[in-house]
Phi, psi and omega in degrees: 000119175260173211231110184256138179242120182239135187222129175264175164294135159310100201279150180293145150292004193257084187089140201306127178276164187268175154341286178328328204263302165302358151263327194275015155215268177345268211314285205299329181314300185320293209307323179288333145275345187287312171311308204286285166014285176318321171285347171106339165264210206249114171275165154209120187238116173271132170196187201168162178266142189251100178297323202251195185091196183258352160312300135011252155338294141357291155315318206279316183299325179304327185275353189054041174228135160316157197276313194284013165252013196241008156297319192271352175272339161283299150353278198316332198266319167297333174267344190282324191290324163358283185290303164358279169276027198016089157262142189248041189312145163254027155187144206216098172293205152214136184270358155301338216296175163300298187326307183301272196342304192277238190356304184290339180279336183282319169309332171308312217250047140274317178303313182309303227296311205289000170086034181230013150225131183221151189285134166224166154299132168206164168277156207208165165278132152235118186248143199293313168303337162269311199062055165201166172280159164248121196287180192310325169279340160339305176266085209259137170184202160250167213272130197273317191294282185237025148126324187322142169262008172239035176311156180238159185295006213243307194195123179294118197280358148289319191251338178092325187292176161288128195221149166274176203269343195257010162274338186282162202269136173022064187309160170211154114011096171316297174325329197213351180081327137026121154236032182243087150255162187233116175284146173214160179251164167212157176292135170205163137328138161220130137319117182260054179314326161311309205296338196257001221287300180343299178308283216300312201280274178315292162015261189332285150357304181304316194277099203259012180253020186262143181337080170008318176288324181289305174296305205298318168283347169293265173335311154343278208292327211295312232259287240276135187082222188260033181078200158282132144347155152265149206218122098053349277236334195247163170202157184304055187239173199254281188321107181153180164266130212286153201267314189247134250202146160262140190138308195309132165258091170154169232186157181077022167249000195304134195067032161220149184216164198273128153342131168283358168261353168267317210269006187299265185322320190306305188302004196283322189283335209258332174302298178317298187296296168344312167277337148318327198254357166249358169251015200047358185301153183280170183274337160326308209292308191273010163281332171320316198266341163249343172259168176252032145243040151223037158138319188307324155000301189233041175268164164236111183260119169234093226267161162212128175194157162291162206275012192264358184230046211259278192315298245260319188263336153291344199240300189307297173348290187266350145339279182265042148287287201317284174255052168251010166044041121277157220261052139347118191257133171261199184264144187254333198222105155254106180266118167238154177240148158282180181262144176299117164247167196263068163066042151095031179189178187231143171349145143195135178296312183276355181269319236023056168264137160119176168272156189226163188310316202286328184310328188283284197289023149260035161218353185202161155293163166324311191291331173277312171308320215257319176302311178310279198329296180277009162282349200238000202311161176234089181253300192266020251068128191320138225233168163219147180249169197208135185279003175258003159304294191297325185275346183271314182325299207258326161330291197291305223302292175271328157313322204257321191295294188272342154308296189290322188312286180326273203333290199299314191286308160303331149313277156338310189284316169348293202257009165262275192256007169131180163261054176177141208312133197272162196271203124086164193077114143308166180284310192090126171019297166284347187272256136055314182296296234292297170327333173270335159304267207316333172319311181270335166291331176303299170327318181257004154274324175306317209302311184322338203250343167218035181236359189042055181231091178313300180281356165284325196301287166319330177280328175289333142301359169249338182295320204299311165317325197268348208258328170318261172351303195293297183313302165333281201280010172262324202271335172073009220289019183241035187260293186273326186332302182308010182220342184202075191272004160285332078025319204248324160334305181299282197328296198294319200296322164310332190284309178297337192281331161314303176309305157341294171322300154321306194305291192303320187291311200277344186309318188306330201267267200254084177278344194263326155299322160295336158280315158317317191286309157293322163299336197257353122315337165058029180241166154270001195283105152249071177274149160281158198289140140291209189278170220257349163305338178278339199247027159245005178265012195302305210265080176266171188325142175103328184301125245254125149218180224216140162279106183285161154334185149260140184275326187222128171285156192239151207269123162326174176270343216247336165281316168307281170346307199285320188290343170308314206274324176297308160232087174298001130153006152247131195270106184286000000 
């Protein structure tokens, strides 16, 4: 049994996320943990609402809330669509928390004493009409790189690059839209990340099992231009964790709080003591899953994030892990995705494009979102989603393919022998392929599955499903029964000891169709298949089973039409 540590991106709190944002991290996330669970080891899946900053704020002002109580009415709505879509974290944080506060302070100030953070001077935004400086999302303009006219000060959400607030083309004031700004200076914290590039360039180098996609942005950042940086760590803000601290070594910070890209990540760590501390647990349990001299040595840490949020977990992060020379476990695996787009445009949270979560589960279950998406992940290149994809997708795949199996087989035994798995017969030959088929698919869906290649997975789970259908529709039993209903016996027991099967291979995908399935099987066994001739004898003659619901409804042209049209491509 192996001991998996998993974490996704943190999502901002400001408003409900889209599609996009939920395959390119949570969702997949999920899905792998839901896997290795299955496999029998020992997980810990970590995630939180990412609190502080200018989003933050923002929000909170739009909403007319204090910010920290419209942090904490977001947190609850973000975690119930959580559960929604069964994502199974075993603890959804708050990067507000005490635990984070106490954790970014003690790394801020082990990064000073050891000399990788230091005070500078800088030109700064000052907007007059505020009369405050405005730290980076503060500060709306166009993108020097690519043309966007609504880049935020921080990283142009067209292009991606990174950006300071003194780079934009006709800046203007979020807050008040205000263009009578000023550069002025003020003092701040920098991450002295050039000091480290060495490490971070092996580090990085070492991981040679990493996505194609994880490393070239790594390196991109690490290399291209004038390399890394020095970053920035602090900002003019009231909301966030405070810079001056007892302890801190350095002084003259007052009204200043950490970056919100520094104090982020952290919380991947401060979630975990968080689940100890709600778990009554000693701070050993959750030192166990981070530190390596107290166990963590031999966790395996797997990241899932999108790729706009690749540098900060390859460079800042592990920066500031690196250099608080403490014995901190770093990620061994980050699966980054490209991006989901909308019908010929792209997500986007601050645009309001697109479908947003709680919009997806008032019209469909989880499960039809969570097949589409990661059947569709945008891993080797960006994906689009389109509502006549999604109405084919979920029609072929789960209606017709993995539905109709349940449905016919369990109908059929119904109304021949009964409601409970029938006795007598053999199979024969075609049962005999079809098991040396699942034998060898089973196998190569594991790998896929523990190779993180999402969309092999899926197709390989869907061959597994069709392979069923075939055997079925060849095998006939409702055929042969009139002349050899001990033979067609054999046939329908096999078909049910399948569903059984399904449940189990397919639960990482559609856990709510998997759990029907096993209810309507009336069994609790989901061990994973050994070989697949055993665990296709798990449900033997006499055993009591139930003619499920229909598991998956199949979506009109005229329900597909209405939903085109309601989100069409903004969010009211």
């Amino acid at each position: 049994m192996a001991r998996i540590l998993i974490t996704s991106a943190i999502p901002y709190i400001n408003g409900i996320k889209h599609l996009g944002n939920l395959v390119g991290s949570q969702l997949p996330a999920d899905l792998y943990a839901r896997y290795m669970r299955a496999r029998g080891h020992e997980v810990m899946f970590i995630c939180a609402t990412d609190e502080h900053g200018t989003p933050a704020e923002l929000a909170a002002a739009r909403a007319g809330m204090p910010v920290g109580d419209y942090c904490a009415q977001m947190h609850e709505v973000q975690a119930n669509l959580a559960a929604g879509f069964r994502l199974s974290f075993d603890h959804f944080g708050r990067s507000s928390s005490g635990r984070n506060r106490k954790l970014t302070q003690h790394l801020a100030r082990r990064l000073g004493e050891n000399g990788f953070i230091e005070e500078r001077a800088e030109k700064q935004v000052f907007s007059v009409a505020d009369n405050r400086f405005l730290p980076d999302r503060y500060i709306e303009g166009t993108c020097p790189n690519c043309g966007y006219d609504k880049a935020r000060g921080d990283q142009c959400e067209n292009c991606t690059k990174q950006l300071d607030p003194t780079d934009l083309i006709n800046p203007r004031s979020a807050i008040s839209g205000s263009t009578e700004l000023e550069v002025r200076e003020t003092k701040h914290l920098h991450l002295k990340q050039k000091s480290l590039k060495g490490e971070l360039a092996d580090w990085i180098d070492s991981k040679t099992d990493w996505p194609i996609l994880t490393t070239s942005i790594a390196k991109k950042w690490l290399n291209d231009g004038e390399g890394l940086q020095d970053r920035g760590i602090t900002r003019d803000l009231a909301w966030g964790v405070p810079v001056q601290f007892e302890g801190a070594p350095w002084s003259g910070m007052e009204g200043k709080v950490f970056y919100v890209w520094f104090d982020a990540p952290i919380e991947y760590i401060a979630a975990t003591a968080e689940w100890a501390d709600d778990c009554e647990e000693p701070d050993s349990a959750w030192e166990r899953w981070w530190r390596t001299d107290k166990g963590a040595d031999d966790v395996r840490y797997v990241q899932f994030m999108g790729k706009d949020n690749v540098p900060f977990h390859t460079l800042s992060f592990p920066a500031t892990i690196m250099g608080s020379r403490e014995p901190w476990k770093l990620v061994d695996y980050i699966k980054s995705f490209n991006y989901l787009n909308y019908d010929g445009g792209q997500f986007s949270t601050s645009q309001g494009r697109g479908v947003f979560m709680d919009q997806a589960l008032s019209i469909l279950p989880a499960d039809y979102w969570r097949w589409w998406l990661l059947s569709h992940a945008p891993e080797s290149a960006d994906s689009e989603f389109t509502w006549e994809n999604f109405q084919i997708s979920v029609n072929k795949d789960l209606a017709d393919v993995l539905g109709n199996f349940v449905s016919r087989i369990t109908k059929f035994c119904r109304s021949k022998y009964g409601e409970e798995v029938p006795a007598g017969g053999q199979t024969g030959e075609r049962a005999a392929a079809l098991i040396e088929e699942l034998e060898a698919r089973v196998r190569v869906y594991e790998g896929h599955m523990e190779a993180m290649e999402i969309r092999k997975a899926a197709t390989e789970l869907r061959a597994i499903w069709v392979a069923g259908n075939e055997y079925l529709q060849a095998a006939a039993p409702w055929t042969v029964v009139k002349e050899d209903p001990a033979r067609a016996a054999a046939m329908v027991r096999l078909g049910l000891n399948l569903i059984r099967l399904y449940a189990i291979l397919s639960e990482p995908f559609i856990p709510d169709a998997a759990a029907k399935m096993l209810h309507a099987m009336k069994t609790d066994d989901r061990a994973w298949p050994g070989p697949v001739a055993e665990a296709l004898k798990a449900l033997k003659p006499g055993h009591a089973f139930e003619t499920p619901e229909v598991l998956f409804a199949k979506i009109t042209d005229e329900d597909r039409e209405a939903w085109q049209k309601k989100f069409s491509g903004t969010r009211g």
